[in-house]
Each structure stands twice: as structure tokens, then as C-alpha cells.
N, C-alpha and C positions, 0 to 999 in steps of 0.2 A: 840558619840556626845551626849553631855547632851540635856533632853529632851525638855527644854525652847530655846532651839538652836535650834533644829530643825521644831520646829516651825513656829519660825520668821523666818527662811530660806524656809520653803516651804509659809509663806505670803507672802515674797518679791516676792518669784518666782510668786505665781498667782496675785500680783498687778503688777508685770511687763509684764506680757503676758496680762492682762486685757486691760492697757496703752497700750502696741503695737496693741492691735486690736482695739482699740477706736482710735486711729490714722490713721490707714489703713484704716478705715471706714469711717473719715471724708475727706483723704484724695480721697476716691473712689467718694466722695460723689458730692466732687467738680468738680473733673474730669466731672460726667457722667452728669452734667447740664449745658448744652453749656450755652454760656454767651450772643450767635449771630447768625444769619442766613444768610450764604450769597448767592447770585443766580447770576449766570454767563446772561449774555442776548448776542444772537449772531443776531444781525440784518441784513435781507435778504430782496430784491423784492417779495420772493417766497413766505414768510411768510404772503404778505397783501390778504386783500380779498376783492374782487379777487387779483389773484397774480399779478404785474407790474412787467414790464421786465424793469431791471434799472442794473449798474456795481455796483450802490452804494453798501457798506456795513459797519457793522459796527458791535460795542462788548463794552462790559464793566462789572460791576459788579454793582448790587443795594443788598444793606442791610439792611437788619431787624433785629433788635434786641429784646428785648424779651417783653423789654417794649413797643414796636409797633413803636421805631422811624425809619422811613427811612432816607438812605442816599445812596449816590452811582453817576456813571455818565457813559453815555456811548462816544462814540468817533465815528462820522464817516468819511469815506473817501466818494469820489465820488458823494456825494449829495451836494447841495445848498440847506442845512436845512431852511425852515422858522420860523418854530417850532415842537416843540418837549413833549410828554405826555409819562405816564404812564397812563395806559387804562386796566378798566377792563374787560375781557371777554376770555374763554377758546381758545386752540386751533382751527382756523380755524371759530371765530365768531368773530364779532366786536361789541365794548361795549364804555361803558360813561370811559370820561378825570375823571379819581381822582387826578392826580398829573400834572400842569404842569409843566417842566423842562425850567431852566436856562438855555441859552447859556454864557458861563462863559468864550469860550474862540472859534477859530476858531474850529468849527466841534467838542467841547466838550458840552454835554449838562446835567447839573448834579441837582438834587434833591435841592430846598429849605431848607435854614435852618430851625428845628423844626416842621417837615414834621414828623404825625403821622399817622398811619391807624387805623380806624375805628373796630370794631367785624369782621362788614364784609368783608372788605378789606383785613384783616389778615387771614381772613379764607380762601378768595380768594388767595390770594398770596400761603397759604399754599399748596392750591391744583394744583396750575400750572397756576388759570386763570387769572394772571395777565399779562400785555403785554406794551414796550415800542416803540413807535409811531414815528417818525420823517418823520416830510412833509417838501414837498420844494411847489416851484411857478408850476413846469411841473407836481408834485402828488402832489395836495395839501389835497387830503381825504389820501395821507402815502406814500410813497418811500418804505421805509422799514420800518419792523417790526420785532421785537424779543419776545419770550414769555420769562416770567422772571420763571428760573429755581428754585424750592427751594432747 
């Protein structure tokens, strides 16, 4: 093979392997930067503190996203909600309303449009201590409660 041929055959070669690892790379890159956070919440009697003995229960998902909007809603059965928060404070304490929740529909109660959090709030949520709330008329200090999972 003449020697300006092989040349250019071995540049093609290393700007093509260059180009597929600058590819691979940006595609890793997108990959490993979630876009969102989401937290499962299962709501129980046993969760409040103190615990109430109630059938009620309930579940849903609240999400964060990275820019700190929340969104999300949970669903109960068995309670006559009055209202309904997200509250911050770890497992097994009880802390201040940051969010209250919508009832939007019977027994769904779901996050505000344009609902953001705070440093602190996001730091909370990150670590576990945040927690959503729903009272009725018979528990009006919580029926149930769920800690919000990240």
C-alpha cells in the first residue's frame, strides 16, 4: 500500500474510534444524571405520633425534580380526610406544614401547582424527613401518615 494511503487509513481509523468514544461518553453522561426523584409514600395509623388506631390507609407518589418543583398526590381509603399536608420532620417526630395539599378529587389529595422547595426542604426530603399528613374530623392532629421515601 502506498505510503500517503496508509496514512489517511490509519487517521480515519483514530478519528473514528475518537468519534465513537465521544459518543459513548456523552451518551453515559446523560444516562447517569437523573432527570427526577420520585418517593413512593404509604400512609398508616401507625406512622402518627402517637400512633391512632384507624382502617384508614393510603399511598401514592410525590416528586422532585432536580430543579426542586414538587408534584405528586396520594389516595386514601377509609378516612374522611379534612385536610391534608406535607410536613416536615423525620421518622417518628412531628414537624411544620411546608405544603398544603389539594383535595382534587374524592379521597385524592395532590400537590399545588408551582410547588417548589426550599434548600432546606430539599435537603429534608433528601434525607427521609419529610412526611405526608391527612386529618379527618375523629383525628384532626393526622389519621395517617406516610414518610416520603426518596
Amino acid at each position: 500500500m502506498h505510503p500517503l494511503r496508509q496514512i489517511v487509513w490509519r487517521s480515519l481509523g483514530a478519528s473514528s474510534v475518537g468519534a465513537a468514544a465521544l459518543l459513548v461518553a456523552a451518551c453515559a453522561q446523560q444516562t447517569s444524571a437523573p432527570a427526577r426523584s420520585g418517593a413512593n409514600v404509604i400512609l398508616s395509623g401507625t406512622q402518627e405520633v402517637p400512633p391512632v388506631s384507624t382502617a384508614a390507609t393510603g399511598s401514592g407518589t410525590i416528586t422532585v425534580l432536580m430543579d426542586r418543583s414538587v408534584s405528586g398526590s396520594v389516595i386514601t381509603t377509609g378516612a374522611a380526610g379534612t385536610v391534608a399536608h406535607i410536613h416536615q420532620g423525620a421518622p417518628g417526630q412531628n414537624g411544620p406544614v411546608i405544603v398544603p395539599l389539594n383535595k382534587t378529587a374524592d379521597n385524592v389529595w395532590s400537590v399545588p401547582a408551582g410547588i417548589r422547595f426550599n434548600d432546606n426542604q430539599y435537603e429534608a426530603f433528601k434525607l427521609g424527613n419529610l412526611y405526608v399528613n391527612v386529618h379527618s374530623a375523629a383525628n384532626p392532629a393526622g389519621e395517617i401518615r406516610g414518610q416520603v421515601t426518596p
